[in-house]
C-alpha positions as CSV (number, residue, x, y, z in Angstrom):
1,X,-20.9,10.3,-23.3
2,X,-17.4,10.7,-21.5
3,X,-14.6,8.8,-22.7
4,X,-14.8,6.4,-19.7
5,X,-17.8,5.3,-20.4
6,X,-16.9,4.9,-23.9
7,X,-14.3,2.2,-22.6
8,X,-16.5,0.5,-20.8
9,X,-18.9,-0.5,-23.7
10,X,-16.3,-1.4,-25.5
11,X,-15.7,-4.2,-23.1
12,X,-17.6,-7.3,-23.4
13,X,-19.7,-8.8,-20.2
14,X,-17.1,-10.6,-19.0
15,X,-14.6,-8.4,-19.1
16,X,-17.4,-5.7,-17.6
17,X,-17.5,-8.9,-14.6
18,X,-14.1,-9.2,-14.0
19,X,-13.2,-5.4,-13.8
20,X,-15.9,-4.9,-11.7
21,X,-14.8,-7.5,-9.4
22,X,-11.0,-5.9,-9.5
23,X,-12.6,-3.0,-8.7
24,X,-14.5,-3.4,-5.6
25,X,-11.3,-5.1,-4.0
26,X,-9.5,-2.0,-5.0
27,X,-11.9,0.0,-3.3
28,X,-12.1,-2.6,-0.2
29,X,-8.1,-1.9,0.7
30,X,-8.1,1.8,0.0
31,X,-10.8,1.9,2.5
32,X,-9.1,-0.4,5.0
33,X,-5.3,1.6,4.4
34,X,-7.7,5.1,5.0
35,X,-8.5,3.1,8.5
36,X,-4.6,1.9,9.3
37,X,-3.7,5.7,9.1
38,X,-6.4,6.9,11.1
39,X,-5.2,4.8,13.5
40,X,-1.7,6.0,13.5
41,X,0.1,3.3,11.4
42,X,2.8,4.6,9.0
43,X,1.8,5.2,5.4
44,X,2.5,3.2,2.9
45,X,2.8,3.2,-0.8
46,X,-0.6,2.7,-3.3
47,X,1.7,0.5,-4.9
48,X,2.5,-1.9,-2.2
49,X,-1.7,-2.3,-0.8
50,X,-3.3,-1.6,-4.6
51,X,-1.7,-4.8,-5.5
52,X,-4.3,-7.5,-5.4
53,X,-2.9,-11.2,-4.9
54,X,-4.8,-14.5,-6.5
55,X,-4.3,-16.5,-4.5
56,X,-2.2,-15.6,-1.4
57,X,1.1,-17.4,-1.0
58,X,-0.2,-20.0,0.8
59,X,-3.4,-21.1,-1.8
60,X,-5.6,-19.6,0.5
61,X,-8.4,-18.0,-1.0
62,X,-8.2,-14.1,-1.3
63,X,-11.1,-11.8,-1.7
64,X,-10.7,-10.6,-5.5
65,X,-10.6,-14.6,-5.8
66,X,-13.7,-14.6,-4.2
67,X,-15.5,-12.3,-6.3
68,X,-13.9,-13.3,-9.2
69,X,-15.6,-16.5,-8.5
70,X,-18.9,-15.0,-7.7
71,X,-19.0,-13.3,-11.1
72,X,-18.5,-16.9,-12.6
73,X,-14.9,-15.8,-15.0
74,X,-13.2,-18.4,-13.3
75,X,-11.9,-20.4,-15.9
76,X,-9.4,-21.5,-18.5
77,X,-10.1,-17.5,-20.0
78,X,-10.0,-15.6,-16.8
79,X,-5.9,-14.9,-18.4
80,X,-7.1,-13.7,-21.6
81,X,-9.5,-11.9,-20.0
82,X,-7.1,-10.0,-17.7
83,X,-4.9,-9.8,-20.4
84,X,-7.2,-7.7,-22.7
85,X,-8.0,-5.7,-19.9
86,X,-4.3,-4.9,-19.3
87,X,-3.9,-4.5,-22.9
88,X,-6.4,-1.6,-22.9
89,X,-4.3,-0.9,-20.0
90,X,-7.0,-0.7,-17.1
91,X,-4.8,-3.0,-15.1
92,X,-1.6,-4.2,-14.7
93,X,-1.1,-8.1,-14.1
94,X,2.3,-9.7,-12.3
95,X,3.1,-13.3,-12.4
96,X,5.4,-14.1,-10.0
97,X,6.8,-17.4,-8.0
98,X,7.5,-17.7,-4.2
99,X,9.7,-20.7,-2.6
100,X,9.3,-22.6,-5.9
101,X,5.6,-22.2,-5.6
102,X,3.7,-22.5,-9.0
103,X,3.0,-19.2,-10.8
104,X,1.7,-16.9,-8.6
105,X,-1.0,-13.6,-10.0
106,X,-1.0,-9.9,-8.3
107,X,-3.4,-7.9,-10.0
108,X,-3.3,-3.8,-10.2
109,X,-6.5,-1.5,-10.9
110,X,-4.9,1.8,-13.2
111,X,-6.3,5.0,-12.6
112,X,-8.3,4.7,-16.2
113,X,-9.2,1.5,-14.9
114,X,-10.7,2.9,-11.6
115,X,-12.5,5.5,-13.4
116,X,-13.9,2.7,-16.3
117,X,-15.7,0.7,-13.6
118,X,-16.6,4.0,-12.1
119,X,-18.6,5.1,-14.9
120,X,-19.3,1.9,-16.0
121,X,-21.3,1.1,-12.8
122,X,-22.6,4.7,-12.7
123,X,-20.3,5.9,-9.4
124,X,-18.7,9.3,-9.2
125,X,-15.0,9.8,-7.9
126,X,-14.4,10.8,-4.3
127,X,-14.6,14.5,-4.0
128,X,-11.1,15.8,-2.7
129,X,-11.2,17.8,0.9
130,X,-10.8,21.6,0.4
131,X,-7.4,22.8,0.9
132,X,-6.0,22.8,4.5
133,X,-9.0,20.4,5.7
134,X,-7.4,18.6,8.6
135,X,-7.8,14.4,8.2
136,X,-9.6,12.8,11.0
137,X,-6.3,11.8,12.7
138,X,-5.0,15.5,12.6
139,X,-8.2,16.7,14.4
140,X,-8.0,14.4,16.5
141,X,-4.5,15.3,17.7
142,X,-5.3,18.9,17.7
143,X,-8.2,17.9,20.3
144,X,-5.5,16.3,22.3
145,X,-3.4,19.2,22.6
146,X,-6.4,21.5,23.1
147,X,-7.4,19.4,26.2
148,X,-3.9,19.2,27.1
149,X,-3.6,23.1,27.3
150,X,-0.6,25.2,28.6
151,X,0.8,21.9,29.8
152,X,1.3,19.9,27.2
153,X,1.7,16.3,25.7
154,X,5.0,14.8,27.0
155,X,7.3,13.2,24.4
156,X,6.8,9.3,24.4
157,X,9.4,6.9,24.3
158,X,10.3,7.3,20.1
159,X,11.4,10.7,18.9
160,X,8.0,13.1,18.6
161,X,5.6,10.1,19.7
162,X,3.2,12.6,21.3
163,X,0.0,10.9,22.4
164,X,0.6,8.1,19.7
165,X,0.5,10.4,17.6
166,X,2.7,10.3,14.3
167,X,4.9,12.8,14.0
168,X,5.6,12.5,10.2
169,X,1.6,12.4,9.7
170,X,0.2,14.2,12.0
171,X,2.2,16.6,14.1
172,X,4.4,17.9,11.8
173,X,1.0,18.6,9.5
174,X,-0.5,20.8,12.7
175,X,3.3,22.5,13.2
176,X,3.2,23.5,9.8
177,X,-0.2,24.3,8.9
178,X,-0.7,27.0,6.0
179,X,-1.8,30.5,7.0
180,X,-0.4,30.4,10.2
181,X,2.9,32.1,11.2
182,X,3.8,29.3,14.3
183,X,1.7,26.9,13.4
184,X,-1.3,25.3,15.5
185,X,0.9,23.6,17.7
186,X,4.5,23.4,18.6
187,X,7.6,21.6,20.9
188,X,8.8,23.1,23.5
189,X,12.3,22.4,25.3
190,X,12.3,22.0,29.1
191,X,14.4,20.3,32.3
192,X,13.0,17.9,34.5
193,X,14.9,16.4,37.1
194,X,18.3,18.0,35.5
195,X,16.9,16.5,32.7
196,X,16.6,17.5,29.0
197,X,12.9,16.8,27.6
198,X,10.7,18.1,24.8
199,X,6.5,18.7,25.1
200,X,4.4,19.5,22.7
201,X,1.8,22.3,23.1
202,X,-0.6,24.1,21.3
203,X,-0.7,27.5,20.4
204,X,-2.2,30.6,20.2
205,X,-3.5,29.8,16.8
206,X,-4.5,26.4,17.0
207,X,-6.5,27.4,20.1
208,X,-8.2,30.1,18.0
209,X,-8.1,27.5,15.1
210,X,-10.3,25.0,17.5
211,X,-12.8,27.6,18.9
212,X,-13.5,28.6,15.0
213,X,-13.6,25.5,13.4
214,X,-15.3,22.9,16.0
215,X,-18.8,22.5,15.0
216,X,-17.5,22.2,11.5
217,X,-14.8,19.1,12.5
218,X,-17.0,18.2,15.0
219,X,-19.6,17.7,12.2
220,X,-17.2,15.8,9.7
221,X,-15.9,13.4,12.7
222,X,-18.4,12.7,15.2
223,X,-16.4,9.9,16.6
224,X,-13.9,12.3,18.0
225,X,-13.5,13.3,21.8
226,X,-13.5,17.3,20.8
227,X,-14.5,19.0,23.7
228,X,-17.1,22.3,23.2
229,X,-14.0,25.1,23.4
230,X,-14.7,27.5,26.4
């Protein structure tokens, strides 16, 4: 029996309830941050999204309140609860005031407390990528500059805001990639009009990158525009 699982029956039901319920809002944001990245926002700290408010600042219900509610440990022990989970450090809890509000709660999962209610509800850990596996995002700005060809992607109105693409993210990742000596795609200085401007465009071996590695991506991300390479 592994040691997580060890912790888990150590816990009584409602502590098993309230964990739980922790961790399936835990799970909820990482999946919805995973979807703000995708999309090109900037990424954030796990610190700033893994912590879970009850309630927001305006009383509204959140959603671990919610489920906390569902599992029925809302009550005068819900604090002893979370604090015997803290105390066996599988969360960390932060009592806080806004505006003169009354005490306000954030709660934390921990990484033993993710992999507790992992093994606890008999769910295995996300398998990491293999090394150098491009993220949806990055594929799908590498299909960008693959349709864009010897042209390029003109720079957009903020510094290296090719295509809406992030630079810090996603560009930079391509320009860099390991195992290539110029990366899969790179900026290139030019004059228009008598004036200075910057493309980006992809190279040799990102073309040979896409030809080789389509029907793989284009089996991991079917929801990307990849054109079949000629």
């Amino acid at each position: 029996m592994s040691k997580h699982l060890n912790l888990w029956q150590e816990l009584n039901e409602r502590q098993q309830l309230t964990l739980t319920a922790i961790y399936h809002v835990d799970q909820k944001v990482e999946s919805e941050e995973a979807a703000r990245w995708r999309l090109g926002w900037e990424k954030r700290s796990a610190a700033v999204w893994r912590s879970l408010r009850y309630p927001d600042l305006n009383g509204h219900e959140t959603f671990l309140h919610k489920l906390l509610r569902k599992a029925g440990v809302i009550d005068e022990g819900l604090g002893s609860t979370l604090q015997a989970l803290e105390r066996r450090q599988l969360c960390e809890c932060n009592y806080y005031q806004v505006r003169g509000k009354s005490e306000l709660l954030s709660v934390k999962l921990t990484t033993t407390g993710r992999a507790v209610a992992r093994a606890g509800l008999g769910e295995s850990a996300p398998k990491k990528p293999p090394k150098g596996q491009l993220k949806p995002r990055q594929w799908e700005a590498l299909c960008t500059a693959y349709q864009a060809g010897e042209n390029g992607i003109d720079s957009g109105a903020s510094l290296g805001d090719y295509a809406g693409f992030s630079w810090r993210w996603t560009w930079l990742r391509l320009q860099d990639y390991y195992g290539t000596d110029k990366g899969l795609v790179k900026e290139v200085d030019y004059w228009k009009n008598g004036k200075h401007s910057t493309k980006l465009v992809i190279t040799p071996a990102g073309v040979e990158f896409y030809r080789q590695q389509w029907e793989q991506y284009h089996t991991l991300y079917p929801d990307v525009d990849a054109p079949i390479p000629k």
